[in-house]
VODO-621137 format. One record per residue (C-alpha): x, y, z. Coordinates in steps of 0.2 Angstrom, whole numbers, plus 5000, padded with zeros to 4 digits. Example, Ala and Ser with C-alpha at 12.3 -4.5 7.8 and 13.67 -1.06 7.14 Angstrom:
<atoms>
ATOM:px:py:pz
ATOM:5062:4978:5039
ATOM:5068:4995:5036
</atoms>
This chain:
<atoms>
ATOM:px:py:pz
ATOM:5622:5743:5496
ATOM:5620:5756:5483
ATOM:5622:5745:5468
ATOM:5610:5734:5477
ATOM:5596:5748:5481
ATOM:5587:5749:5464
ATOM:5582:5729:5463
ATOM:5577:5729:5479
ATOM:5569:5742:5477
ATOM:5558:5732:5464
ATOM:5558:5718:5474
ATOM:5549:5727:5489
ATOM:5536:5734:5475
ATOM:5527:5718:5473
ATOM:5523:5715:5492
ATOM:5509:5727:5494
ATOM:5499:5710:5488
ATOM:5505:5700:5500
ATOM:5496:5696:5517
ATOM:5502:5702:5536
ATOM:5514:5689:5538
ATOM:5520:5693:5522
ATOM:5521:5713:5531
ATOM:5527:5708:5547
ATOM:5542:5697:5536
ATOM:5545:5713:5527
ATOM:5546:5724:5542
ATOM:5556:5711:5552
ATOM:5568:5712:5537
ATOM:5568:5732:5534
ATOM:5573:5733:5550
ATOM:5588:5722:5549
ATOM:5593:5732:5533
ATOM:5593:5747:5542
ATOM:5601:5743:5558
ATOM:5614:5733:5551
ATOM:5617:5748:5538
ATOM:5618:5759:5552
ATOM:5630:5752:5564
ATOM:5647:5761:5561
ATOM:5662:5748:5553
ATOM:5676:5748:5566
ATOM:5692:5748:5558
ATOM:5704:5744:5575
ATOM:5717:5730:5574
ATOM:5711:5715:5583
ATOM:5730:5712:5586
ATOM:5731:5720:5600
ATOM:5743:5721:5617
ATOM:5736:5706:5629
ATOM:5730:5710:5645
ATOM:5726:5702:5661
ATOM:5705:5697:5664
ATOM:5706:5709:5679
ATOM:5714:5724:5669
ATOM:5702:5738:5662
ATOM:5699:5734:5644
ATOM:5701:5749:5632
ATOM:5688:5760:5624
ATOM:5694:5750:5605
ATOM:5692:5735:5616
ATOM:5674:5738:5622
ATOM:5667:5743:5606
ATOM:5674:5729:5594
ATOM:5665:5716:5611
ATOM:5648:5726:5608
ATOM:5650:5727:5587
ATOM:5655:5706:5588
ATOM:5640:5703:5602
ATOM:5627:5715:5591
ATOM:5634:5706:5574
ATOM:5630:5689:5581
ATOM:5613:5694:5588
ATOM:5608:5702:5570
ATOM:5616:5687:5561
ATOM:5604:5676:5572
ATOM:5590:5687:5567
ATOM:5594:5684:5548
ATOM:5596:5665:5550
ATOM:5580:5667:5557
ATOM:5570:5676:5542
ATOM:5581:5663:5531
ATOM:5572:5648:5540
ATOM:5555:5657:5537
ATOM:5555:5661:5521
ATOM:5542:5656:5511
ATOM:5539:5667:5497
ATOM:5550:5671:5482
ATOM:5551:5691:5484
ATOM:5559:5687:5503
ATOM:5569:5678:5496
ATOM:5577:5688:5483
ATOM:5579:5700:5496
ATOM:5588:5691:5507
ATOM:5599:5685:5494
ATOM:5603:5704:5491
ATOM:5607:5709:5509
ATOM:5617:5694:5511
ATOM:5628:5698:5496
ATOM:5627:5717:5499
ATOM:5633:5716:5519
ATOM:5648:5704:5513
ATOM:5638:5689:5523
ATOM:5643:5681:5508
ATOM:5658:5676:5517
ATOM:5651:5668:5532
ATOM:5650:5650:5530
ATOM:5634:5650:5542
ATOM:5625:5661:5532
ATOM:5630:5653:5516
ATOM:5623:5635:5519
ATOM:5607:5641:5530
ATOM:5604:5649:5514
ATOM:5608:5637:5500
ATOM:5599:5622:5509
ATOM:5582:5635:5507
ATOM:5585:5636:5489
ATOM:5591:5620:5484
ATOM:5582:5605:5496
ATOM:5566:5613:5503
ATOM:5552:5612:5490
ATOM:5542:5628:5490
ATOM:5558:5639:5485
ATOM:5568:5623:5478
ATOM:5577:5631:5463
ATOM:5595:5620:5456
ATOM:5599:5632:5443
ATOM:5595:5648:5458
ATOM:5604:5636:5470
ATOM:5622:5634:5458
ATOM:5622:5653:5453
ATOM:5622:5655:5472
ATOM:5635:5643:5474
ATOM:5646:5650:5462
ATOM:5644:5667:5473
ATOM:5650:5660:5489
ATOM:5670:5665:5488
ATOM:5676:5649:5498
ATOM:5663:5633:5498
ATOM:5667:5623:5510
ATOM:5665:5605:5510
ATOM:5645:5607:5520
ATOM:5641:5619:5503
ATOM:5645:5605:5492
ATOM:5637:5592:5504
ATOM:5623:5601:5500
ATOM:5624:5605:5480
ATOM:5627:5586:5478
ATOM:5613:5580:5489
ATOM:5602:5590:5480
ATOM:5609:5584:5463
ATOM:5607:5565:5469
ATOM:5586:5571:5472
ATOM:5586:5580:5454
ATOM:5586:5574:5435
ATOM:5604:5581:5434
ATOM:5613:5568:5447
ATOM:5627:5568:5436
ATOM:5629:5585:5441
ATOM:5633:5579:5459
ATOM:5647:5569:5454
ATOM:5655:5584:5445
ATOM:5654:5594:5460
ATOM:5662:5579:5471
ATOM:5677:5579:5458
ATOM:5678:5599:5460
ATOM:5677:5597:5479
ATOM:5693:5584:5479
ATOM:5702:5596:5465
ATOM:5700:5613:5481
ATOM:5708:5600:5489
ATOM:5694:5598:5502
ATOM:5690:5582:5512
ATOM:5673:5580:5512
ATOM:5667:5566:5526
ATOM:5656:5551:5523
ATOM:5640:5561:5520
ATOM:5650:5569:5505
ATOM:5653:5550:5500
ATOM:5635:5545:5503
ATOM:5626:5557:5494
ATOM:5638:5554:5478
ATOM:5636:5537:5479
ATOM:5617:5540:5476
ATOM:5619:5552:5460
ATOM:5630:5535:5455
ATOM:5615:5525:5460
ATOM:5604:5535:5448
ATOM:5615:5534:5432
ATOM:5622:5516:5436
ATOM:5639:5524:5437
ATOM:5649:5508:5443
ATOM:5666:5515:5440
ATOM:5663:5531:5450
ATOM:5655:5518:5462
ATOM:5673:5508:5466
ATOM:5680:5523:5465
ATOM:5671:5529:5479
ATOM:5673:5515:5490
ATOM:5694:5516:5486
ATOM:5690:5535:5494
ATOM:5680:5526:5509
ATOM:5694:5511:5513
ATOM:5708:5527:5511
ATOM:5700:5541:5523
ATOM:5696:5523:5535
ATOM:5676:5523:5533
ATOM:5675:5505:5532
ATOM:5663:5505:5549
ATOM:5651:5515:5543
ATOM:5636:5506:5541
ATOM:5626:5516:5532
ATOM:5636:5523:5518
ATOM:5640:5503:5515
ATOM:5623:5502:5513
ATOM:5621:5514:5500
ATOM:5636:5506:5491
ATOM:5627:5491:5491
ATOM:5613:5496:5482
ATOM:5625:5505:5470
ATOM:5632:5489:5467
ATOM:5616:5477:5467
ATOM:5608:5491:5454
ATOM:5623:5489:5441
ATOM:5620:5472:5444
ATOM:5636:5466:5453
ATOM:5627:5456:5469
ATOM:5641:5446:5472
ATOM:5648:5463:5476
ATOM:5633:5469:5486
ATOM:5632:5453:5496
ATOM:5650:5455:5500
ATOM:5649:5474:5506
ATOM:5632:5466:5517
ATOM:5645:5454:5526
ATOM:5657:5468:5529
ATOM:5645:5480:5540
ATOM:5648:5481:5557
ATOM:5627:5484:5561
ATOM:5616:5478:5549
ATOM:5599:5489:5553
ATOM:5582:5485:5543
ATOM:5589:5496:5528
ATOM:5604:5485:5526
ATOM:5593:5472:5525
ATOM:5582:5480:5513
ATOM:5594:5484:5500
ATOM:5601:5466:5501
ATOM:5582:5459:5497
ATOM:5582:5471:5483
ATOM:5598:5466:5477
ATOM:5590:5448:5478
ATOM:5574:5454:5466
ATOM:5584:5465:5455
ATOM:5595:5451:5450
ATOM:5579:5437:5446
ATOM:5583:5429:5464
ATOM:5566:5430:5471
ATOM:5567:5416:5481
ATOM:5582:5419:5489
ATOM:5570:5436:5494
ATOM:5559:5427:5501
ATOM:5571:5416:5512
ATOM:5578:5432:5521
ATOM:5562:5439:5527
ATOM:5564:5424:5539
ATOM:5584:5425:5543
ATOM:5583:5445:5546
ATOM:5569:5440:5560
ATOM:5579:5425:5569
ATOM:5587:5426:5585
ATOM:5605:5429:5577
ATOM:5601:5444:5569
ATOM:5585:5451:5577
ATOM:5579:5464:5564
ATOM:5563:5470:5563
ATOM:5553:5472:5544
ATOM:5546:5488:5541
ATOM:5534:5494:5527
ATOM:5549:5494:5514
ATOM:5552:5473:5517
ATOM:5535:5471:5515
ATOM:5533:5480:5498
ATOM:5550:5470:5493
ATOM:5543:5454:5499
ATOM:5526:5457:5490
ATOM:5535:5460:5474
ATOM:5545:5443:5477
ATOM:5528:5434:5482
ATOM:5521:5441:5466
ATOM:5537:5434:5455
ATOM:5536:5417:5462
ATOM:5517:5416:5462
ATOM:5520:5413:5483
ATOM:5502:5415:5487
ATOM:5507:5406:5504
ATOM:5519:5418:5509
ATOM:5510:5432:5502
ATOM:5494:5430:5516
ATOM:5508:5429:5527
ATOM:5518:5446:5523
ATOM:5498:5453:5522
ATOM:5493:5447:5541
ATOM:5512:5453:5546
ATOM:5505:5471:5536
ATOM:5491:5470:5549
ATOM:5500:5465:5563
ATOM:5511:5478:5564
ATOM:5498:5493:5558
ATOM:5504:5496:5539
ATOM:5489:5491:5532
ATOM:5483:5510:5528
ATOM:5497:5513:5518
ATOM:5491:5515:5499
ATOM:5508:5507:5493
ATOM:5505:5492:5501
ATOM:5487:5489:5499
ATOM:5493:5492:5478
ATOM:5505:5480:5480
ATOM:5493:5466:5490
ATOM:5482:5469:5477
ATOM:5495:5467:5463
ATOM:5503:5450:5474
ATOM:5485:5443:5475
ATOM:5481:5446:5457
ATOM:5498:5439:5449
ATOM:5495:5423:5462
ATOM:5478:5422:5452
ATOM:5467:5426:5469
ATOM:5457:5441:5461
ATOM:5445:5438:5477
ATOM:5457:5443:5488
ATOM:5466:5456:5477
ATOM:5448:5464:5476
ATOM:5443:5463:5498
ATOM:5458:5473:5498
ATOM:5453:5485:5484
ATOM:5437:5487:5491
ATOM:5443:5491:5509
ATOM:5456:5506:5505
ATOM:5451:5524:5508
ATOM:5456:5533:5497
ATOM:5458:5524:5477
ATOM:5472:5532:5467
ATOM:5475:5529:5450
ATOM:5486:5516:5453
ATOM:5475:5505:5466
ATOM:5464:5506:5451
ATOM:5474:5501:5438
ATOM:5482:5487:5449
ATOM:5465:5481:5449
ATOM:5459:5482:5433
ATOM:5478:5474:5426
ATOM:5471:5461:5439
ATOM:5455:5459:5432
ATOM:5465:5458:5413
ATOM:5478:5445:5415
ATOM:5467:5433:5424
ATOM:5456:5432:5410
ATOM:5442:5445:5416
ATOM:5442:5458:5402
ATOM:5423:5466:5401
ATOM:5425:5466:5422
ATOM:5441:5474:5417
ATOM:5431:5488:5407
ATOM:5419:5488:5417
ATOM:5428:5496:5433
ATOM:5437:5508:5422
ATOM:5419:5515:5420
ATOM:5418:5514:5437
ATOM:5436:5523:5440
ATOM:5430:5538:5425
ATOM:5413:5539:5438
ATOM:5422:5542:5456
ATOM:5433:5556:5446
ATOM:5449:5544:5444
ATOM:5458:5551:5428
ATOM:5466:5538:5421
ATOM:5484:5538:5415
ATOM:5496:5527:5404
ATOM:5496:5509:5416
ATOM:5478:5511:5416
ATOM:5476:5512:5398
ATOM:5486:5497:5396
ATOM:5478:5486:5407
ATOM:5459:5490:5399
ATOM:5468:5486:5380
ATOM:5476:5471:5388
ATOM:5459:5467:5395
ATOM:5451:5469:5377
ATOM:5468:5459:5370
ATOM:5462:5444:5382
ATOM:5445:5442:5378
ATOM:5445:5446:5357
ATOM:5434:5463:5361
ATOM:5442:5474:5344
ATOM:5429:5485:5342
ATOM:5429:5491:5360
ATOM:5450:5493:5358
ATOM:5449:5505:5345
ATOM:5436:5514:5352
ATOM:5445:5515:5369
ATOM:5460:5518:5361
ATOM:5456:5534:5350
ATOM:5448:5541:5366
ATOM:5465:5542:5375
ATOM:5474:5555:5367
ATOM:5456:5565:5362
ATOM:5446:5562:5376
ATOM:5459:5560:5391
ATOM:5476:5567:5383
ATOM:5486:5553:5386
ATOM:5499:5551:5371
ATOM:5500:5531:5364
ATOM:5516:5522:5368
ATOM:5523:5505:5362
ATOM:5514:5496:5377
ATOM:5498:5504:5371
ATOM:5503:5499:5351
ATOM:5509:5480:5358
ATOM:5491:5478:5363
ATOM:5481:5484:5349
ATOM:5494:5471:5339
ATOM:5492:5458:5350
ATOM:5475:5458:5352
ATOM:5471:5459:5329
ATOM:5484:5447:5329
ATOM:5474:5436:5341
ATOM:5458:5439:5331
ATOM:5468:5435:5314
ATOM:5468:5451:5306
ATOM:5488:5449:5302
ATOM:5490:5460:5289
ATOM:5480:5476:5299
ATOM:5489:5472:5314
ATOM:5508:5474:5302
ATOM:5499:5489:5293
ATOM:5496:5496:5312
ATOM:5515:5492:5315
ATOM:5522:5501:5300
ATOM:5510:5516:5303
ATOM:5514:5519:5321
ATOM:5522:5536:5327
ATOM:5535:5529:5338
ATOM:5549:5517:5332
ATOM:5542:5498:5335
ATOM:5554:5488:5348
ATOM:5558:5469:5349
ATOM:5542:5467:5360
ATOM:5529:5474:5347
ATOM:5539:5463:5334
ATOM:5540:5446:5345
ATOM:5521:5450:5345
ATOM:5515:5449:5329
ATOM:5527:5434:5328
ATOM:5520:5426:5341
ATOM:5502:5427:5332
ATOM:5510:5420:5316
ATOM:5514:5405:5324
ATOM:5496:5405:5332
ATOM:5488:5406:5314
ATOM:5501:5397:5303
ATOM:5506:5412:5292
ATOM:5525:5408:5287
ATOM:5525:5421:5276
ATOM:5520:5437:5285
ATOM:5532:5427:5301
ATOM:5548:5426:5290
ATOM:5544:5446:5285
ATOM:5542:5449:5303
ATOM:5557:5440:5309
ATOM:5567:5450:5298
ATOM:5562:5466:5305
ATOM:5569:5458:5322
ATOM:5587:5454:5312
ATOM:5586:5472:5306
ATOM:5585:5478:5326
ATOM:5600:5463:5330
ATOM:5586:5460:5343
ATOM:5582:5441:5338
ATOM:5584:5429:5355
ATOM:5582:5410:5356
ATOM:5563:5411:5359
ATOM:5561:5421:5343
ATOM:5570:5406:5334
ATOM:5558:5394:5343
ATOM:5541:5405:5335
ATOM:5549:5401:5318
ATOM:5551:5383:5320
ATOM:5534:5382:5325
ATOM:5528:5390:5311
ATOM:5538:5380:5300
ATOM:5531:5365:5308
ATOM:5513:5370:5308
ATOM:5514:5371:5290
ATOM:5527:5357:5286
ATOM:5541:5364:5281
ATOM:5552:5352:5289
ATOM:5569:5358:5274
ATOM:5567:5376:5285
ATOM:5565:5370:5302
ATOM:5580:5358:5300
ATOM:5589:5376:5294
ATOM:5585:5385:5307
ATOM:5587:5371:5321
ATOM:5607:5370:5311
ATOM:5610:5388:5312
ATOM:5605:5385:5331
ATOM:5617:5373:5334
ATOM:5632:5381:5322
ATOM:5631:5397:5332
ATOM:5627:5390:5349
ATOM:5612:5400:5353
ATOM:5603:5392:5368
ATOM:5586:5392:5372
ATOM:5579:5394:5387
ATOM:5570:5378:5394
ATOM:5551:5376:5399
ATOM:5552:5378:5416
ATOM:5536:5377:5428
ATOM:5536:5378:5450
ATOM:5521:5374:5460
ATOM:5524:5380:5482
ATOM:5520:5370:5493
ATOM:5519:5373:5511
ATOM:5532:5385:5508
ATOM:5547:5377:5497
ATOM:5546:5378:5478
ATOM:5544:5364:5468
ATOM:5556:5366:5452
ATOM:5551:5352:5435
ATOM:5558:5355:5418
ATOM:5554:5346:5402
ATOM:5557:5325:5406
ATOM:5564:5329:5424
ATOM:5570:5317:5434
ATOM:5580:5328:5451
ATOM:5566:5327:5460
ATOM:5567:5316:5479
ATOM:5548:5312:5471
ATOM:5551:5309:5454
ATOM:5546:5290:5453
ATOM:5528:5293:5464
ATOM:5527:5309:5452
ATOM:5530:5298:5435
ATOM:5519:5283:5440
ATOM:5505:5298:5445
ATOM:5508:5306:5428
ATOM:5505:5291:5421
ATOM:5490:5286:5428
ATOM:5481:5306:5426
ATOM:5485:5301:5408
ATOM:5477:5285:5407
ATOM:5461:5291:5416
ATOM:5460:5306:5405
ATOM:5462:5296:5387
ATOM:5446:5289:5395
ATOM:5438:5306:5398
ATOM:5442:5310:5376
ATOM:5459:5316:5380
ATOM:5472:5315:5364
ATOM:5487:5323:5362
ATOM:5489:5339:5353
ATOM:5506:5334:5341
ATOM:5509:5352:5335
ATOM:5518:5358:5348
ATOM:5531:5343:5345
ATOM:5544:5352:5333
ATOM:5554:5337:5328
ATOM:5548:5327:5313
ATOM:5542:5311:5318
ATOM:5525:5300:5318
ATOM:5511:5305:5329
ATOM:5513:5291:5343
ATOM:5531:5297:5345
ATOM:5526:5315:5345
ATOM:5512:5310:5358
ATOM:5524:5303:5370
ATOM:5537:5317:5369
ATOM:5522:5328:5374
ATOM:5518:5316:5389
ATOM:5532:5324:5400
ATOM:5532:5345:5399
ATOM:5537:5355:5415
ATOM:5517:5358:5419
ATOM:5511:5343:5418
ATOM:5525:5336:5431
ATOM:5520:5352:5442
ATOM:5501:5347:5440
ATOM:5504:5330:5443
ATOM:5513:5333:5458
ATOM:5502:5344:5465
ATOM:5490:5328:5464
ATOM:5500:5319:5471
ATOM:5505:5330:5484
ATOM:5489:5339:5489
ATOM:5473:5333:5497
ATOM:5455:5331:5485
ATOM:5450:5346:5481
ATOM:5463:5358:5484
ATOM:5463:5371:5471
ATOM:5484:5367:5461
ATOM:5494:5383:5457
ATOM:5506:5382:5444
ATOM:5520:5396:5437
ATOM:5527:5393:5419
ATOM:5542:5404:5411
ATOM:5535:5400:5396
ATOM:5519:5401:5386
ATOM:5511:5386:5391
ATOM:5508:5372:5374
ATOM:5489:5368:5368
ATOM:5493:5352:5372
ATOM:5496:5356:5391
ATOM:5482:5367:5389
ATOM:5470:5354:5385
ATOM:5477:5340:5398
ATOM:5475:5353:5413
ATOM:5458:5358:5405
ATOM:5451:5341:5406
ATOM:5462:5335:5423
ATOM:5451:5350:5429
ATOM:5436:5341:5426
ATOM:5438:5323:5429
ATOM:5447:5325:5445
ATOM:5437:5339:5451
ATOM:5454:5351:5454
ATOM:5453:5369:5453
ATOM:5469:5372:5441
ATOM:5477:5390:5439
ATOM:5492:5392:5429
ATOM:5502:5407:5427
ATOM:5511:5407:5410
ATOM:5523:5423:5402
ATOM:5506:5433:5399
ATOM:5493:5427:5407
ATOM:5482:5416:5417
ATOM:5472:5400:5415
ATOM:5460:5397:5427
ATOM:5454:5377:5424
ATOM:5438:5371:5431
ATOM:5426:5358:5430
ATOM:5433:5353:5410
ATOM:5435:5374:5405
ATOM:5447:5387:5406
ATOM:5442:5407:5408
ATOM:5452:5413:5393
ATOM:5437:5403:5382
ATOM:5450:5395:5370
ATOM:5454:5414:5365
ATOM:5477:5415:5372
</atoms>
């Protein structure tokens, strides 16, 4: 205790400021110091002659049963004062009697102590808690149970898994929440090899029942991507709860299988199963809904929200209004909005992304106003949904002024999301060369995206040149995919340079680079409705045809002609016009004619960037059969009514 004295000492110096609890702790803990410091060591052999329970014990005897009883009781006094510790000069202190009274070596002491400082978050301290660690003589396997659960919480997760391996060096066991907790600093740096290395350690110490660390294996699993794998471990525990379940619906959305999400909101509720959703199924479904642009079974995972009382959580009413505004339902995304307590940051820029992508940029900039008003600060998503909402509706002048007040005015430092609007949106407005010069001049390193871009607004404007240059950069970042391909044959056919096109559909086919199909789906009373380019798989498909062909015959009436430059094959304008008749969209649409009653408003998702020639049909199908058309294409929406669309010609 003598070496110890001086920095305690200094420790008890600063707690004059402190208030009476803060005197009361002190005292509490002055007192243990003393009484512990004072009671005399007793230095008798504990290997002593047995004797009967009715003999006289002797005087050794009694005093080592008083000094154990006494040690316990102080020891439950300490354990106390560690549990109500809440301020760093306490706990220094402690630290220092612990280490100064050899309670170092009791494991009790150890872990009550270590949990304080490395999972509870007013004294949370990892560096603290791992010189602590390296104190304890002999850690046991619930000491680093709790270093690597407080690893897999950290930015250091990797950490945990090197404390794991240390553990199995010392030759210790560990039990399944060892295994549980690794598995999640796994989950955080995607480690799949320590992952089946891990579950070779559960199948060898026999923890193949244990439902819940196959659960946290899975996730492991369906995050490297490996849901075969996942789907597998699901089928291999014993009790699937709502967590289980959970992680297998995420598996589902992490690996593009939304619809299969959807499908297991239903089968986890059936009578096989019986397993309650809870607010984490809803979020996952919402996200699905929102993929799939499932406004059906988005109202329904909303009245389930309300049935079952989660509708004041802010995560869900954020993701009801992200559901309804991907679905193209800004009404409802805004009731909603409207009917939260208390608007965060993100409920606001959920909103006002809404408002962007469905065409509604001044409204979108409008309620930023609004946001700035009620004392909102805004932050990077929300900056890039009021740019995307100036990108939409051709507003430069109120981009640039927005964004050189975000890192003056509001501190927010620009990102390639922030850059990839500016560009898009001077592409757009066909200012080519300032959007490049923007490019070149940026802080950050361009990606793919801000690239693809710029690309995207060559084909839009016919500028083979600046596209060739800016299709370069992408071969320089070996980042070029099909679709980028695609761009460039457009250009080339824009301009009528059929002797490139051809080269680059060759150097297409040489190197057997595929690219991805137009591919649109329109729900119906709750099954989706898949149609690519000319398809013929569906039970429907001759009703649909004939119904195609007909929409097409009253709208040639109503001024409709074919928009040939989105055909990329050389031919003559009647064979270009025909080719044109059949894309995914307009199979969706006419299906949707076909399928619904008058007036019913016809939702339709595209994986692509919908054609000006499908643009144009469902702009005047809109009007001449008095349809409410919303299509969801890679960026945005287009709302169709009565012969116009909301993006005013400007996509």
């Amino acid at each position: 205790m003598t070496a110890m004295s001086q920095p305690l000492r200094s420790n008890c110096s600063h707690l004059k400021d402190h208030n009476i609890s803060s005197t009361r702790f002190s005292t509490s803990l002055a007192s243990l110091f003393k009484t512990w410091s004072d009671q005399p060591l007793v230095r008798h052999s504990l290997n002593h002659n047995p004797t009967t329970l009715n003999s006289p014990q002797p005087h050794h005897q009694q005093n080592q049963t008083k000094l154990i009883s006494y040690t316990q009781t102080r020891k439950e006094s300490l354990l106390s004062l560690i549990k109500s510790c809440t301020h760093k000069p306490h706990l220094l202190q402690i630290h220092a009697h612990i280490v100064g009274s050899s309670l170092i070596l009791d494991s009790t002491v150890c872990f009550q102590f270590l949990s304080l400082i490395s999972l509870s978050p007013p004294l949370k301290n990892l560096t603290y808690s791992r010189q602590f660690f390296d104190q304890i003589p002999k850690p046991n396997a619930i000491h680093y149970n709790t270093m690597i659960r407080a690893y897999s919480m950290s930015d250091f997760p990797e950490e945990g898994i090197y404390m794991y391996r240390d553990l199995r060096r010392r030759g210790l066991g560990g039990n399944p929440l060892t295994l549980s907790f690794v598995i999640k600093c796994c989950v955080r740096v995607k480690n799949l090899l320590g992952g089946i290395q891990v579950q070779a350690r559960i199948v060898r110490d026999g923890h193949q029942s244990d439902s819940r660390l196959l659960t946290t294996l899975m996730d492991l699993y369906s995050i490297c991507g490996k849901d075969d794998d996942a789907c597998k471990l699901f089928d291999e525990i014993p009790h699937r709860d709502t967590v289980a379940w959970n992680v297998l619906i995420s598996c589902c959305l992490h690996n593009s299988r939304s619809r299969d999400a959807l499908g297991l909101f239903d089968i986890m509720q059936s009578e096989t199963y019986r397993c309650q959703p809870d607010d984490v199924t809803c979020l996952l479904m919402l996200q699905a809904c929102a993929n799939l642009n499932a406004l059906e079974f988005g109202e329904r995972v909303h009245k389930y929200i309300e049935e079952h009382g989660y509708i004041g959580a802010s995560k869900l009413c954020n993701s009801l209004i992200t559901m309804y505004s991907r679905c193209g339902c800004l009404d409802n995304a805004y009731e909603v909005f409207k009917g939260m307590q208390g608007k965060n940051v993100v409920s606001w820029s959920a909103m006002i992304i809404g408002l962007a992508v469905n065409g509604y940029g001044r409204e979108a900039i409008e309620a930023f106003r609004e946001m700035q008003r009620t004392g909102v600060l805004p932050d990077e998503q929300t900056f890039t949904g009021v740019l995307s909402a100036c990108s939409h509706c051709g507003l430069v002048d109120e981009a640039m002024n927005i964004f050189d007040r975000m890192s003056k005015e509001f501190g927010v430092v620009p990102n390639v999301h922030h850059y990839g609007c500016l560009v898009d949106l001077l592409g757009r407005a066909g200012r080519l060369d300032q959007a490049y010069q923007l490019i070149m001049s940026m802080d950050i390193k361009p990606d793919s995206k801000i690239w693809r871009t710029l690309l995207g607004a060559c084909k839009i404007h016919n500028h083979d040149t600046l596209g060739e240059r800016v299709f370069g950069h992408l071969m320089e970042l070996k980042a070029q995919e099909a679709g980028d391909y695609v761009l460039l044959m457009n250009i080339y056919s824009s301009a009528g340079n059929w002797e490139k096109l051809a080269e680059v559909r060759k150097f297409l086919k040489e190197k057997a680079i595929q690219t991805t199909p137009g591919c649109s789906t329109i729900i119906l009373k709750g099954t989706v409705h898949e149609f690519l380019v000319d398809d013929v798989s569906h039970p429907r498909k001759d009703e649909i045809y004939k119904m195609l062909d007909e929409i097409n015959s009253q709208l040639k009436i109503a001024g409709y002609v074919a928009d040939v430059s989105s055909e990329l094959h050389n031919m003559g304008d009647e064979e270009k016009g025909y080719a044109l008749s059949y894309h995914s969209e307009k199979l969706a649409i006419a299906f949707g004619v076909l399928a619904t009653p008058p007036g019913t408003t016809i939702r339709v998702a595209k994986n692509l960037r919908t054609c000006v020639d499908c643009h144009n049909f469902a702009m005047i199908l809109s009007g001449v059969y008095n349809r409410k058309i919303i299509v969801r294409d890679r960026t945005r929406f287009h709302h169709f009514w009565e012969g116009s669309c909301s993006c005013n010609g400007y996509w």
